[in-house]
N, C-alpha and C positions, 0 to 999 in steps of 0.2 A: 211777543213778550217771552223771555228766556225764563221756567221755575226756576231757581237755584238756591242751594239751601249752604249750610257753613260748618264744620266741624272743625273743631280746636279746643284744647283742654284747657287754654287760659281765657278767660272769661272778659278781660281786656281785649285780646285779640278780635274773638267776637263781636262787640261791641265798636271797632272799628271798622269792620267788612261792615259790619249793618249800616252804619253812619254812611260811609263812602257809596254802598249799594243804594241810599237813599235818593241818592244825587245822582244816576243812572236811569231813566225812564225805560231802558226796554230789559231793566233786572228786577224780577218781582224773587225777590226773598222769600221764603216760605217760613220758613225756623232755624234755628242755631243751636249746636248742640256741643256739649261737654263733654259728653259721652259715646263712645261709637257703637255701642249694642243698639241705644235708643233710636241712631242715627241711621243701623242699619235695618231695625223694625221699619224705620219710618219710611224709607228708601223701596220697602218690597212691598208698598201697596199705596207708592205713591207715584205718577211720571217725575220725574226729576231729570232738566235738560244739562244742568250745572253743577259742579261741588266746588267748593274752596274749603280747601282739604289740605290741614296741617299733617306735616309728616311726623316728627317725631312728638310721639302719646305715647302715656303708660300702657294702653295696656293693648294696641296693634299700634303699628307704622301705618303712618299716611298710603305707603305704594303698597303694602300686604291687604290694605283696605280695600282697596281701589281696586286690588288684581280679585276678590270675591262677590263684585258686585256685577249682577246677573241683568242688566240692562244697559244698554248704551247710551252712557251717559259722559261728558266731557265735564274733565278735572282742570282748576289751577290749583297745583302745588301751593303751598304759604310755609316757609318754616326759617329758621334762622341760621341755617345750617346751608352753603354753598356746596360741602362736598355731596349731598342729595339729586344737585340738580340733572346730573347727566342719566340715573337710575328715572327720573322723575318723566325726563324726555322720552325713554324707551319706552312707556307707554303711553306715548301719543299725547301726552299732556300740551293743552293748549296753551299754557305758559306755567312759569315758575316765580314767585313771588319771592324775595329774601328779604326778609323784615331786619328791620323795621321799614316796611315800602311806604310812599306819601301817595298821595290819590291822583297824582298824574299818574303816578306808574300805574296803579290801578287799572286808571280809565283803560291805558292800553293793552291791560290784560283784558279787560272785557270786550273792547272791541274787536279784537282776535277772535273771542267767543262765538260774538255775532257774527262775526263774517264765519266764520265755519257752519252756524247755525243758520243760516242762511242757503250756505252751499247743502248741507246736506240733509235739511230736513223742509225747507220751504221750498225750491225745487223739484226736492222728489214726491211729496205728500200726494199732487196730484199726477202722477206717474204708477206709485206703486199699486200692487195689484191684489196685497195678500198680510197680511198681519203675523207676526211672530209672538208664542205666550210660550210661560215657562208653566208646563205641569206633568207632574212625578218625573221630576226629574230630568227633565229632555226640553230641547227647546222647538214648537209645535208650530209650524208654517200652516195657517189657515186662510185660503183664497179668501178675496173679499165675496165672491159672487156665488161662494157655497153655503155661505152663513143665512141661516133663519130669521133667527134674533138670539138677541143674547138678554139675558137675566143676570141677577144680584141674589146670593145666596149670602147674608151674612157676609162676612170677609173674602169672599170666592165672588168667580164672575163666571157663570156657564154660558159658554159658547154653542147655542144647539147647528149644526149643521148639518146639509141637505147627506141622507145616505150612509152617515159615519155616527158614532155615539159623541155625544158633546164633550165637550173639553172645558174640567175645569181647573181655572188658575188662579193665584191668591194676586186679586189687584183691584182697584175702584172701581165705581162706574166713571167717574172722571178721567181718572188715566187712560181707561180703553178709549172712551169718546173718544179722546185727543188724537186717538192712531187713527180714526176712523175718517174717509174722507166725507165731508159734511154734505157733499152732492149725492152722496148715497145711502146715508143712514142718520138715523135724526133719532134723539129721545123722546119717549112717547112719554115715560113714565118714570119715577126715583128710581124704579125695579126692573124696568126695558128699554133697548135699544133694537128700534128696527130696520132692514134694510127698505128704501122706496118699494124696489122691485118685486117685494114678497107679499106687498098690499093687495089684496086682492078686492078689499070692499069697506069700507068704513059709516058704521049706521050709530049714530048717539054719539057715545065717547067708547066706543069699541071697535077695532082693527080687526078683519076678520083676514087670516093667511092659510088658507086652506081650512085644516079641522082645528088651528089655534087660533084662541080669540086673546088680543092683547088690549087691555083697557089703557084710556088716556088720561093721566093726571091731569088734573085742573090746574095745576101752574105750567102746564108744557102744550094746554091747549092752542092757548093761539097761536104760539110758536109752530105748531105742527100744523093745523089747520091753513095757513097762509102759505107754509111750506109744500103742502099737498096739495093745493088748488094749483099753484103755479107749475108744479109737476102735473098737473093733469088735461095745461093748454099748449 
């Protein structure tokens, strides 16, 4: 399933991406927005795999948007404006939409999508070795195999890791899941995420990983519970 979310300042426009994304099974739409401040709050504490992203707005351009957003995340252009489109390509845009577009053309912008999404993010999931967060400023390469657990502070996520001081960065607990490879780290809790290998002992609904003890929410018990038994034969 691709997130993808929709900005355009005309509220018709919107209302057509959403229709058409309807009729797309591997496009889960999240929100539509009018406004690109809103769009870009929403964007820094959300995974977001997709944008359809009109270019000319009042009050940024579609590609001034696109070039300040701090995650890798794949754009189609939409706007009604052909001389845009060659500006729109140099940043790797996976296609260019010129409205008024009908919903074939659509479809085969999203198929694009997915096969890129495909190549580079469901191939590599199980490959890569290490997580990337953006805090104060810097973007933070954190091995997967040095992480403790990680916690939910309010609108932050502290990363504790083995040796270094934790790192924190403004993002969900859903969004980091999603980075996380699921064969090595499971939700315990609304407020934790642990690795298997930092398990040292589990007595009740308590993880015990050396001198941290991390409790198990009762909606993520069984989940974790059938998850650990099977890691443990």
């Amino acid at each position: 399933m691709i997130n993808c979310i929709a900005i355009d300042d005309e509220p018709l426009a919107l209302e057509i991406i959403e229709f058409f994304c309807e009729t797309i099974m591997f496009l889960n739409l999240q929100k539509t927005f009018t406004n690109a401040a809103e769009a870009a709050k929403y964007i820094s504490t959300n995974s977001i795999d997709l944008l359809f992203l009109d270019i000319q707005m009042p009050d940024i351009s579609g590609i001034e948007f696109y070039k300040q957003i701090q995650q890798n995340t794949m754009v189609i252009f939409t706007t009604a404006y052909s001389e845009y489109a060659v500006e729109g390509f140099n940043l790797s845009a996976i296609d260019y939409l010129l409205k008024p577009f009908e919903q074939e053309r659509f479809k085969q912008a999203a198929d694009k999508a997915q096969s890129y999404y495909n190549f580079l993010y469901q191939t590599e999931k199980n490959t890569i070795q290490y997580l990337y967060v953006r805090s104060e400023y810097s973007l933070v390469k954190i091995p997967f195999n040095e992480i403790l657990y990680i916690e939910t502070l309010d609108d932050y996520i502290k990363i504790h890791q083995l040796g270094k001081k934790p790192v924190l960065t403004l993002m969900s607990m859903k969004s980091i899941n999603e980075k996380l490879p699921d064969t090595e780290f499971i939700r315990v809790h609304r407020s934790y995420i642990v690795p298997f290998n930092r398990i040292e002992s589990v007595r009740g609904k308590v993880i015990s990983m050396g001198i941290t003890e991390i409790p198990i929410g009762k909606s993520y018990e069984e989940v974790f519970f059938k998850a650990y038994v099977s890691k443990s034969f």
